[in-house]
C-alpha positions in Angstrom: 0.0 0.0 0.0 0.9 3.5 -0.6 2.7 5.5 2.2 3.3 9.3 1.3 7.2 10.1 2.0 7.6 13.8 3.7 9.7 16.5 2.1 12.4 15.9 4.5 13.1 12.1 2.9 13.1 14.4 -0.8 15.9 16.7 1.1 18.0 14.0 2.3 18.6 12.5 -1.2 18.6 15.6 -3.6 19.4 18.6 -1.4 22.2 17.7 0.8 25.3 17.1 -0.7 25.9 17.8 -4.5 25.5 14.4 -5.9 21.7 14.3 -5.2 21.6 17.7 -6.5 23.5 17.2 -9.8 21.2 14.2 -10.4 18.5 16.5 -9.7 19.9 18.9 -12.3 20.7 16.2 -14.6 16.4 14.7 -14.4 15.8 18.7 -14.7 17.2 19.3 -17.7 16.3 15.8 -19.8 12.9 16.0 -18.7 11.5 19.6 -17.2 13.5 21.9 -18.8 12.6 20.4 -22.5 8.8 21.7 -24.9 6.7 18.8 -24.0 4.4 19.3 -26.7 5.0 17.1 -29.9 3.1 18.6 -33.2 0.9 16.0 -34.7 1.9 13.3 -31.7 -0.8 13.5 -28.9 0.4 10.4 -27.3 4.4 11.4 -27.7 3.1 14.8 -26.2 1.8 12.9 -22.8 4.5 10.4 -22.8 6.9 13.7 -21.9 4.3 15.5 -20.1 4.4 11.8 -17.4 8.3 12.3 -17.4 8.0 16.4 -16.7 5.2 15.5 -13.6 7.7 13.4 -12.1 10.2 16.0 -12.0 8.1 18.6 -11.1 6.6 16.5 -8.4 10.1 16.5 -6.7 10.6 20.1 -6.7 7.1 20.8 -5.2 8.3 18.8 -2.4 11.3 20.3 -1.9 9.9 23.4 -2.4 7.8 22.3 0.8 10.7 22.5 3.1 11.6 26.1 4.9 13.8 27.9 3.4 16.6 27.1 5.8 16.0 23.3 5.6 16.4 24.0 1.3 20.3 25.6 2.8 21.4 22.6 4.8 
């Protein structure tokens, strides 16, 4: 079953030292950073839209933390 992991687990492997943040920047740029929207492909279009949530989802929940959690 489904348990919800708090922001602080999100911290722990992307914010705090800089290997969890250059993977971070690495899933950020092949899959956030990029035009989702495929001309002509509706299906390609949500296939990179899935792989952009994810991302985003992970930065929503590090944006969660206070600011001087985001510093540690």
């Amino acid at each position: 079953m489904y348990q919800p992991v708090d922001a602080q687990a999100y911290q722990a492997v992307f914010g705090r030292d800089t290997t969890g943040q250059k993977v971070l920047e690495d899933l950020t740029a092949l899959f956030y950073d990029i035009a989702s929207y495929t001309k002509e492909d509706p299906y390609h279009t949500a296939f990179l839209e899935g792989q952009r949530s994810v991302v985003r989802f992970v930065l929503q929940k590090l944006a969660q933390l206070p600011d001087e959690a985001q510093q540690e």
